[in-house]
C-alpha positions in Angstrom: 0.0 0.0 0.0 0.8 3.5 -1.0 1.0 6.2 2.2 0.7 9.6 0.4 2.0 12.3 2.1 -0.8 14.2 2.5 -2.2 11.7 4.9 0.9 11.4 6.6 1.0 14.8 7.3 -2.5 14.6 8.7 -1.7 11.5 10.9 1.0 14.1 12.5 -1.6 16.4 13.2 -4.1 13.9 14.7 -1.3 12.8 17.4 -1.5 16.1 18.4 -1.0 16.7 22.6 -0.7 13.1 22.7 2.4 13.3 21.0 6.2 13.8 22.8 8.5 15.4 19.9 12.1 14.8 20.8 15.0 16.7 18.4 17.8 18.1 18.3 16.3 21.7 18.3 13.4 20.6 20.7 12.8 22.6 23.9 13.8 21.3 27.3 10.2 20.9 28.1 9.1 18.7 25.7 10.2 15.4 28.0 12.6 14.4 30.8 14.5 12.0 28.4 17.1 14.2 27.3 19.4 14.6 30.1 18.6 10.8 30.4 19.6 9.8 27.1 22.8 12.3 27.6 23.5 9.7 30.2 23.2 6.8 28.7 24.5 8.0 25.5 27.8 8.2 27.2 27.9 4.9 28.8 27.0 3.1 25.8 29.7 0.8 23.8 31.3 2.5 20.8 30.2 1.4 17.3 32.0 -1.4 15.8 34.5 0.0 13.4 33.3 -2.6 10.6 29.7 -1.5 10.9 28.5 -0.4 7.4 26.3 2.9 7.1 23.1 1.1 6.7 23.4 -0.3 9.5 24.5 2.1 11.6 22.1 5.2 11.2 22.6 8.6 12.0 25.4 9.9 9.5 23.1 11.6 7.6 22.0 15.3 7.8 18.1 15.1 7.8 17.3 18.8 9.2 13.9 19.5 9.2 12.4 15.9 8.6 10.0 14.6 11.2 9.5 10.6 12.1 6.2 10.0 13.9 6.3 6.7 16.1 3.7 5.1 17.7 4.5 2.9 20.4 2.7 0.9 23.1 5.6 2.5 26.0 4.1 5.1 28.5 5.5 6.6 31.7 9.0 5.2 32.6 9.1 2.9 29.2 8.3 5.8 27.0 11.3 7.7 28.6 13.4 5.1 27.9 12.9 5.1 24.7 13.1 8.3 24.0 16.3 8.4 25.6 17.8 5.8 22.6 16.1 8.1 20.0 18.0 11.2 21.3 21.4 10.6 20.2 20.3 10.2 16.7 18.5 13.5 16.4 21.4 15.3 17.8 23.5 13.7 15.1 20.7 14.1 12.0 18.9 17.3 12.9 15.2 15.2 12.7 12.8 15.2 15.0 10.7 12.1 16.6 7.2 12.9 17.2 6.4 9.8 19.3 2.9 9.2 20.9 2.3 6.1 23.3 -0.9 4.5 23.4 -1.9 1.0 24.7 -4.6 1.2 21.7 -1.9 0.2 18.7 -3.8 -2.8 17.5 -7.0 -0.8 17.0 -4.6 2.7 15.7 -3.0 0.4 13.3 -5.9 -1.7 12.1 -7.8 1.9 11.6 -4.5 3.0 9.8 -4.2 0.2 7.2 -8.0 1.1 5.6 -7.6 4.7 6.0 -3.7 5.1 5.1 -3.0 7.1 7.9 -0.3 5.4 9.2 2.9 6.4 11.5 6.2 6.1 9.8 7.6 3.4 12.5 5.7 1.8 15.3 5.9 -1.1 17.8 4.1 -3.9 16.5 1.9 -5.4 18.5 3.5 -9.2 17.6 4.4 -11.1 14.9 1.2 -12.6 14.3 -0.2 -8.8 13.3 3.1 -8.1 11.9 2.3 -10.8 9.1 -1.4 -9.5 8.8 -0.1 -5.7 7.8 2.5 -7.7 5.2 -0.4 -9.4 3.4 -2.1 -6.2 3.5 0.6 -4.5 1.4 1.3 -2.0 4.3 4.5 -2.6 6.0 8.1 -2.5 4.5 10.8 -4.3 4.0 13.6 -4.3 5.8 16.4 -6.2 3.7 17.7 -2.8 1.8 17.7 -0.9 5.0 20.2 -2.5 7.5 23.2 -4.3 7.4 21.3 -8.2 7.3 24.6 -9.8 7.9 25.2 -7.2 10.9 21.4 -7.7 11.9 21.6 -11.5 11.8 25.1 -12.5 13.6 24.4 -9.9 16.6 20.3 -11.4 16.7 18.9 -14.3 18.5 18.1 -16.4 15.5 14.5 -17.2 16.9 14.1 -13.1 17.1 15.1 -12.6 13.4 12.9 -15.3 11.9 9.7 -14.2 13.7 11.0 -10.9 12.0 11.1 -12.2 8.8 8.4 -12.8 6.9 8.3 -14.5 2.9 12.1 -14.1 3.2 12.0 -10.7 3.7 12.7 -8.9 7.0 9.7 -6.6 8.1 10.5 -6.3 11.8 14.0 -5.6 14.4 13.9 -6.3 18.0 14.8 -3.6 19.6 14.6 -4.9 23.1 13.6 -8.5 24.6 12.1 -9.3 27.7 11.7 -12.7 29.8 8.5 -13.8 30.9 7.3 -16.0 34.0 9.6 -14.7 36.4 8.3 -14.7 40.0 9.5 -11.3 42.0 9.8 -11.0 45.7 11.0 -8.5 48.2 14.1 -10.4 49.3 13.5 -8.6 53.1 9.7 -10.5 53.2 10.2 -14.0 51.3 13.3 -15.8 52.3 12.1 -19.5 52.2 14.8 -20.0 49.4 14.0 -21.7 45.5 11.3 -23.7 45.5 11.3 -26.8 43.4 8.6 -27.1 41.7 5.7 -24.5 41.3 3.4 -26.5 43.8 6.4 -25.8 46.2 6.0 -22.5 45.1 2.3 -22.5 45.6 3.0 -23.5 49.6 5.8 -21.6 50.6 4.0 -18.7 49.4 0.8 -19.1 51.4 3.0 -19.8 54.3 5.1 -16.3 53.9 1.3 -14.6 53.5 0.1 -15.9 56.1 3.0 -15.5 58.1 2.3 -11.5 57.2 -1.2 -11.7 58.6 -4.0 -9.3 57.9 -4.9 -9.5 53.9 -1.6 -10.7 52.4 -2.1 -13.0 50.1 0.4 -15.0 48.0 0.4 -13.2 44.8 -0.8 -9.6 43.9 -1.8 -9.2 39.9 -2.9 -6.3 38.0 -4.8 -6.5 34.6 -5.8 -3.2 33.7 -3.8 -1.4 30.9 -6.3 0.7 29.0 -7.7 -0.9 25.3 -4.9 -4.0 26.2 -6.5 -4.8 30.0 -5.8 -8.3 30.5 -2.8 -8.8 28.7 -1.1 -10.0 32.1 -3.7 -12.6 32.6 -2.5 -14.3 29.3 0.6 -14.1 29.9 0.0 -16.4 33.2 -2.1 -18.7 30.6 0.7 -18.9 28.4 3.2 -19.8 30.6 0.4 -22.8 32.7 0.3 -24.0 28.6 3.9 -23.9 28.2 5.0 -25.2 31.7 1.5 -28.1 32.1 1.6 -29.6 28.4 4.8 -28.7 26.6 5.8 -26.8 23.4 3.7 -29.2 21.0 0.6 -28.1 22.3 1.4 -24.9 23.0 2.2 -24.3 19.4 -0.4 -26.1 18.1 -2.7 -23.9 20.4 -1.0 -20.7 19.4 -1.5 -21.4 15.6 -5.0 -22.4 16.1 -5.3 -25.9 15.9 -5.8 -26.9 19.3 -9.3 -25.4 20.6 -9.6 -23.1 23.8 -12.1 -25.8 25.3 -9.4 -28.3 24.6 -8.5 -29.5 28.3 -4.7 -28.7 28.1 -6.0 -24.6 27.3 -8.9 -25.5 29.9 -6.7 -26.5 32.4 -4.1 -23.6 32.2 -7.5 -21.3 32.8 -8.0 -23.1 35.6 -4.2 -22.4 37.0 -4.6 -18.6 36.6 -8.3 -18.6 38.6 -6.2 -20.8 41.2 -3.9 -17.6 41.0 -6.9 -15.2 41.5 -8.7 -16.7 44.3 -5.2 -16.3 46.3 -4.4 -12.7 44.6 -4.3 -9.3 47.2 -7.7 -7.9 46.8 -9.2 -10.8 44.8 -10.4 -10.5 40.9 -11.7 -7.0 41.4 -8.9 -6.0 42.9 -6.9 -7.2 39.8 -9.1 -5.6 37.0 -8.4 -2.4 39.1 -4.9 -2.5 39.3 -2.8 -1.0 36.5 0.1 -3.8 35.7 2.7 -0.9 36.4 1.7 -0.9 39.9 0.6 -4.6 40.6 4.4 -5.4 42.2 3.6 -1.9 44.6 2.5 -4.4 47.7 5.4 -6.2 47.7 7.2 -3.4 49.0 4.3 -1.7 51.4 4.2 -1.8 54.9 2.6 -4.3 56.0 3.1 -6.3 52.8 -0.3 -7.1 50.6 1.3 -10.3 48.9 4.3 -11.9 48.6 5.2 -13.2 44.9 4.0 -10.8 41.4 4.8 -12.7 37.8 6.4 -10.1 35.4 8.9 -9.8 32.9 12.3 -8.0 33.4 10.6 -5.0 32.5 8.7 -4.4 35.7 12.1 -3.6 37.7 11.9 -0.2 37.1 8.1 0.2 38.0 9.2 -1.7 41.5 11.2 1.4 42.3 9.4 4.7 40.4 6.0 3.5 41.9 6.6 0.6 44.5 9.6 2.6 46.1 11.6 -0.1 46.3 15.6 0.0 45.7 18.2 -2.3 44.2 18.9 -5.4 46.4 15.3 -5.0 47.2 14.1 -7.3 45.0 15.0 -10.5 43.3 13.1 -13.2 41.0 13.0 -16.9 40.8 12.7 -18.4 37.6 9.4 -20.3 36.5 9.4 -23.6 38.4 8.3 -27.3 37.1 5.0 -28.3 37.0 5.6 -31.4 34.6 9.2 -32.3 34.7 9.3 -33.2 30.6 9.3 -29.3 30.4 11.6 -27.8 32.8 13.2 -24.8 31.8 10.8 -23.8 29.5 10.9 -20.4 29.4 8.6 -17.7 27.3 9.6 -14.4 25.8 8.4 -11.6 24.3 10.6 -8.6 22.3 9.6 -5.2 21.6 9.6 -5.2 17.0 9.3 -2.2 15.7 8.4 -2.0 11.4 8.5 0.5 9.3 5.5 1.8 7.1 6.7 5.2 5.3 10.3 4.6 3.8 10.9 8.0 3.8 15.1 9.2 4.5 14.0 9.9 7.8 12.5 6.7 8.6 15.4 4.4 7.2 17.6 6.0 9.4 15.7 6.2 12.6 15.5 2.3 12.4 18.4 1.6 11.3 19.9 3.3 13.9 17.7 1.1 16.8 18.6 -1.8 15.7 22.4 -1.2 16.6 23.7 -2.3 20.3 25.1 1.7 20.9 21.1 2.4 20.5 19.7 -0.9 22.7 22.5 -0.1 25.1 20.9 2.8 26.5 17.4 1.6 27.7 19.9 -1.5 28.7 22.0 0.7 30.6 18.5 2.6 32.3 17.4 -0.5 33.7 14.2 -2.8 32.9 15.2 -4.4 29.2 17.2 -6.7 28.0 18.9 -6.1 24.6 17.9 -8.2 21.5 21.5 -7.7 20.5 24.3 -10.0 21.9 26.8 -7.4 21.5 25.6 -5.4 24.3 26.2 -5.9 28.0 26.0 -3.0 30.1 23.3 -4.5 32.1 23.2 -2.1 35.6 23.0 -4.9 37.8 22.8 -8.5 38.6 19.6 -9.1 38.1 19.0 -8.4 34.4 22.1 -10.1 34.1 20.6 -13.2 35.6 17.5 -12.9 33.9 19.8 -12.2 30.0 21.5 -15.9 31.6 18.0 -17.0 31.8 16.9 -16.2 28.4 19.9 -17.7 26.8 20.1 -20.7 28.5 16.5 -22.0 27.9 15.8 -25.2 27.6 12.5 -24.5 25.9 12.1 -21.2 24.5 8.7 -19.8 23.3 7.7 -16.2 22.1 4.6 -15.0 23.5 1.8 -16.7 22.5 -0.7 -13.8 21.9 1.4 -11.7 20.2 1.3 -14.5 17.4 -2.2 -14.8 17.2 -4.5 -12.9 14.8 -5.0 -9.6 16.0 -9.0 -10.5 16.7 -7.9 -13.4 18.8 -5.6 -11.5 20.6 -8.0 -8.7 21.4 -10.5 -11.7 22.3 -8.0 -13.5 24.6 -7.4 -10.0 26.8 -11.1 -8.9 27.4 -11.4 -12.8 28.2 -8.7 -12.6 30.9 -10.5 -9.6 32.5 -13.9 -11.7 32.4 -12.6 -14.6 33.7 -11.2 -12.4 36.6 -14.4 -11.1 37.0 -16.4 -14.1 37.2 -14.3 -17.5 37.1 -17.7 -19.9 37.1 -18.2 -18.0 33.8 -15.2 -20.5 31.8 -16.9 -22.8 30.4 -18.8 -20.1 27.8 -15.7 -17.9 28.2 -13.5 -20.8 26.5 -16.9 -21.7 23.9 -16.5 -17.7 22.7 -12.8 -17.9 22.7 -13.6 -21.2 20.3 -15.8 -18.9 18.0 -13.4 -16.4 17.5 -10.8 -18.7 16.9 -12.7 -20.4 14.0 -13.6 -16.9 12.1 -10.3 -15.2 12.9 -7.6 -17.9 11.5 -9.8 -18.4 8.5 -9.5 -15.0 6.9 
């Protein structure tokens, strides 16, 4: 599909006040990440000598030419990522006019019929990724950076769910480990539990140890038009960790129905996880996902375990007021023994749909590890890029050891679904929540949406 720049152009207006425009002439007031990315920028690793331009970014003089971006990073994230952006509009003259929403599926979906579309955004996973493809909307990739570059410093798994009919539509720019299990290392100190049953008991008996309405875990599910994501990502990983990689696939391409017992079953996990959530299901559709590890760190404690990705460390001390050494995760345990050290993923792919100068460059340049090293070095991300290693502390370095040394390794299940399964999937997490004796029509609605959706 051909973006004219007329709509374009309009698209720029229409992000309006949402928007954050970072550039090398921008004001101070625009955002905090500036003196952030100034930071960073001078911590990171210096480019390898044999990079080639293309893949590089930045050496060109693009003054006066604006990239809009729309990402699903608010708050901290958003900063973070503004921060990598920064060092490139210093050294092109361009300006990124980014606007985060947690609404991209719909924004995107809207933007292939009508054309209006940003020149870069996050995609939502590689499941949509391949949807705007057949669509004719996204780009390709291959001209743009350096492939040989792209593909030696990538997790292979990470480059071929970018790459779609042998063409590259989508870089990692950062990637993220799911199922980990954080504590406050002052409250739980039972040691590693071996299995997740273990789990299951020494966490009641820390909770109740606590008293009052401490509960083992604490969960939140809101997050705007994408509430409930967190709630799949618990059914993901019962999938992954109850009936293995076979199934799990087979589930995530659409084969295996919701009301098949294996998905049924992994339901079944998460309402366990509910009924001994801080606050209950209410509580949890209430609870923004930034702020469901806050009660770890409260006085008196409200739970004792929250599941998250690597990317929640930062929320633990901007919201939760926690500090480093504070905190510490255990890895996923067992549940079926054929399937330890199965681990899920996700990664943060970003594709471009306006191949403008501007554009090329902008992506170009966050695919290199000097870019990823400066969210790296700010905490809460993990690099899709093996060069980089700045990691702040042990912990992400722990959790980059857990990521490579999977056993199993499987990228997030929704994000590979059609987008209309995916949105399904979320609003049925927050149902479920609601009302767990509701999952037997819950998983028969899931069933229709999976037969219509996969067929198109």
């Amino acid at each position: 599909m051909h973006v004219a720049s007329t709509p374009r152009r309009r698209l720029i207006a229409l992000l309006g006040a949402g928007a954050i425009v970072v550039g090398a002439c921008s004001s101070g007031t625009a955002s905090s990440a500036p003196s952030a990315a100034e930071s960073a920028a001078a911590s990171a690793p210096a480019a390898s000598s044999e990079a080639s331009a293309p893949a590089s970014g930045g050496s060109e003089d693009l003054s006066g030419q604006t990239v809009s971006v729309i990402g699903t990073w608010t708050g901290t994230e958003q900063e973070s990522f503004l921060a990598m952006t920064k060092p490139w509009s210093d050294k092109t003259g361009a300006t990124v006019k980014y606007t985060g929403t947690r609404d991209i599926n719909a924004i995107l979906s809207t933007g292939i019929q009508s054309g209006l579309l940003p020149d870069l955004a996050g995609l939502p996973g590689p499941g949509q990724a391949a949807e705007y493809v057949q669509a004719g909307a996204l780009k390709p990739l291959n001209d743009v950076i350096d492939m040989s570059t792209y593909t030696a410093d990538t997790a292979p798994g990470l480059v071929k769910l970018g790459t779609i009919n042998d063409q590259l539509y989508g870089i990692f720019i950062k990637a993220d480990v799911k199922g980990l299990f954080w504590y406050n290392t002052g409250v739980f100190k039972d040691g590693t539990p071996t299995s997740y049953d273990d789990l299951l008991a020494k966490g009641k008996s820390t909770a109740d140890s606590i008293g009052g309405d401490a509960k083992t875990f604490c969960v939140g599910l809101e997050s705007g038009a994408a509430s409930g994501w967190p709630g799949s990502d618990w059914v993901e990983q019962f999938v992954l960790q109850q009936s293995g990689p076979d199934v799990y696939d087979s589930w995530v391409a659409g084969k295996t129905k919701w009301t098949d017992p294996a998905i049924k079953q992994a339901f079944e996990a998460f309402g366990n996880v509910i009924a001994n959530t801080f606050g209950g299901g209410k509580n949890a559709n209430a609870t923004n996902f930034v702020a469901s590890g806050d009660k770890l760190f409260s006085n008196p404690p409200g739970c004792v375990f929250v599941n998250h990705g690597t990317f929640i460390t930062d929320a633990f001390k901007k919201t939760g007021g926690a500090t480093d050494g504070q905190f510490d995760f255990i890895p996923f345990p067992q549940i079926n023994p054929a399937y330890a050290g199965a681990v899920e993923g996700s990664g943060d792919m970003f594709g471009m749909f306006n191949d403008t100068p501007a554009a090329k460059s902008l992506i170009a340049w966050l695919a290199t590890p000097e870019a990823q090293s400066i969210w790296v070095g700010r905490g809460g991300a993990l690099s899709a890029n093996k060069q980089v290693s700045n990691y702040p502390n042990d912990i992400l370095k722990k959790a980059a050891a857990a990521l490579t040394g999977a056993s199993i390794f499987r990228f997030d299940g929704g994000d590979n679904m059609p987008q209309a399964m995916n949105d399904a999937f979320f609003k049925a997490m927050v149902a479920y929540a609601q009302d767990p004796s509701k999952l037997d029509s819950i998983l028969a609605n899931l069933d229709s949406v999976q037969s219509s959706s996969y067929s198109q």
